[in-house]
N, C-alpha and C positions, 0 to 999 in steps of 0.2 A: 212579248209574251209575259205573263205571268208567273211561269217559270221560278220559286225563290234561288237556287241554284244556280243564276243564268250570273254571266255578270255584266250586267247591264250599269253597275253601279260605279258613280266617277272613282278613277283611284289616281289622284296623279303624283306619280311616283310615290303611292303604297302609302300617302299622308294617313287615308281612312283607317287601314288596314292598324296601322303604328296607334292610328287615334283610339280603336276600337283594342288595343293588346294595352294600353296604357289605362285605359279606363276600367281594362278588367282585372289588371294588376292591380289598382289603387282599391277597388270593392271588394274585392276578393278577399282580405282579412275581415271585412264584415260580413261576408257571407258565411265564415269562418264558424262550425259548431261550438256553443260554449262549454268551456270545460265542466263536467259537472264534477260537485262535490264529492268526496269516499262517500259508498254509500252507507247506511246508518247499519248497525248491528243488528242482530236479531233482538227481538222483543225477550228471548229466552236466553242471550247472553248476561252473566252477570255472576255474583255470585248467591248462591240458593243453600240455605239449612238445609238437610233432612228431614225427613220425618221422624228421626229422632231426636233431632237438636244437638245429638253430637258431635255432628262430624258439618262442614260444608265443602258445598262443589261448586270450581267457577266452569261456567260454560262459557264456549268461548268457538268464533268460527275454526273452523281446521279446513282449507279448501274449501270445497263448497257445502262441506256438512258442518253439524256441531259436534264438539266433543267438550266432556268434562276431565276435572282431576281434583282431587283432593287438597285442601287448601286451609281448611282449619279443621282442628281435632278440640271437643273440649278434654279430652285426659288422651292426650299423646304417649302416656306413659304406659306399660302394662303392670302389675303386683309386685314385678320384682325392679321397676324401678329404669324398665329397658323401654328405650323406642318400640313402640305398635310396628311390626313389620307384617308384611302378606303370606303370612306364615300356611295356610290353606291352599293356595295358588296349585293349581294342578300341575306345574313346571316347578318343579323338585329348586333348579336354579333360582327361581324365582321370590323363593320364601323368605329369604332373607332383605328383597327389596323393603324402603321406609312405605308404610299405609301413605304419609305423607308426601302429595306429588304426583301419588300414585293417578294413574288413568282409570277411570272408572265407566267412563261414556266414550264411545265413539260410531263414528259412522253415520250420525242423522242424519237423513236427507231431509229439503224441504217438501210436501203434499200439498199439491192444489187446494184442498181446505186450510190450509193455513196450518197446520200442525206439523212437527217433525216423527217420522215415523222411519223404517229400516235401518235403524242402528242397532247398537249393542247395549248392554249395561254389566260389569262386573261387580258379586256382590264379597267385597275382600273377605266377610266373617264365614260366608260357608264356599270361598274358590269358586262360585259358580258362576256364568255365564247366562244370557238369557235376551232376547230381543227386543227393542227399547220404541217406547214410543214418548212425545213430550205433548202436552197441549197446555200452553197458556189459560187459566181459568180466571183470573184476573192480574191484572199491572203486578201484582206481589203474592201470588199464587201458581202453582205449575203442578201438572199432576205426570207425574212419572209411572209409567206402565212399563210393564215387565212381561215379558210373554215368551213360551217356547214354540216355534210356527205359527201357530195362530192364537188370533186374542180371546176363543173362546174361554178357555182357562188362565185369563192373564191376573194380576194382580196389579193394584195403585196402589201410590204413592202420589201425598200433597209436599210437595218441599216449598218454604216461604222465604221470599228473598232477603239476605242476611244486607249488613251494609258494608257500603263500597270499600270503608276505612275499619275491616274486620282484621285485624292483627293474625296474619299467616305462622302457619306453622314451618318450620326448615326441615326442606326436604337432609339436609344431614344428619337428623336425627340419628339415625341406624349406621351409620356410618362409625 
């Protein structure tokens, strides 16, 4: 019969059997999946001026979203000479944290078109909160939206990517 299940096929004393478990032993690491490399960062990881040029954020994965933080100030100081703290923060305990460190993005997710959208954004000068969207507008441009529920009334922001070797500021400032 034609049967592939039958055993119609010589085995004497199980030689085939041994022959056929050693040969799948031996290929078996080449059938083996290659390991692939970490995968690369986001396009929108790095660190980004503001749109004021005073302050920069590095963006950076967190899980599967992005998040930023505070990572240079140009006048870390305030008038009398004290660390910038988040002194607006709608958490009373809070005020006293350094600007410096501070978390300012979180929660991007990645969008099928290619942008990060349903995050957050915290703006430390007025405490406020507001919903973040990012899109890449070129290699060293990023336009930063801000929005409360929806983007009809949202607000941009261009931030330009600072360099890699931007001398951070210490989160002990306020300390």
């Amino acid at each position: 019969s034609s049967d592939v299940c039958s055993s119609d096929l010589p085995l004497r004393n199980g030689s085939m059997i041994w022959g056929l478990v050693w040969t799948c032993a031996l290929l078996l690491p080449l059938l083996k999946t290659p390991t692939l490399a970490e995968p690369l960062p986001p396009r929108e990881a790095g660190i980004w001026f503001d749109d004021t040029g005073k302050g920069a954020v590095e963006i950076a994965p967190c899980g599967s979203s992005l998040c930023g933080k505070i990572v240079w100030l140009r006048d870390p100081y305030n008038a009398e000479g004290k660390p910038l703290v988040d002194r607006f923060n709608p958490n009373p305990q809070r005020r006293t944290s350094s600007i410096c460190g501070l978390q300012i993005l979180g929660g991007l997710q990645f969008m099928p078109e290619g942008t990060w959208d349903v995050g957050w954004i915290y703006d430390p000068k007025t405490g406020k909160a507001y919903n973040a969207a990012l899109t890449l507008t070129g290699p060293d441009q990023l336009k930063v939206t801000g929005y409360k529920g929806v983007k009809l009334f949202s607000k941009s922001f261009t931030w330009t990517r600072a360099p890699s070797d931007l001398p951070r500021c210490s989160v002990d400032l306020a300390s």
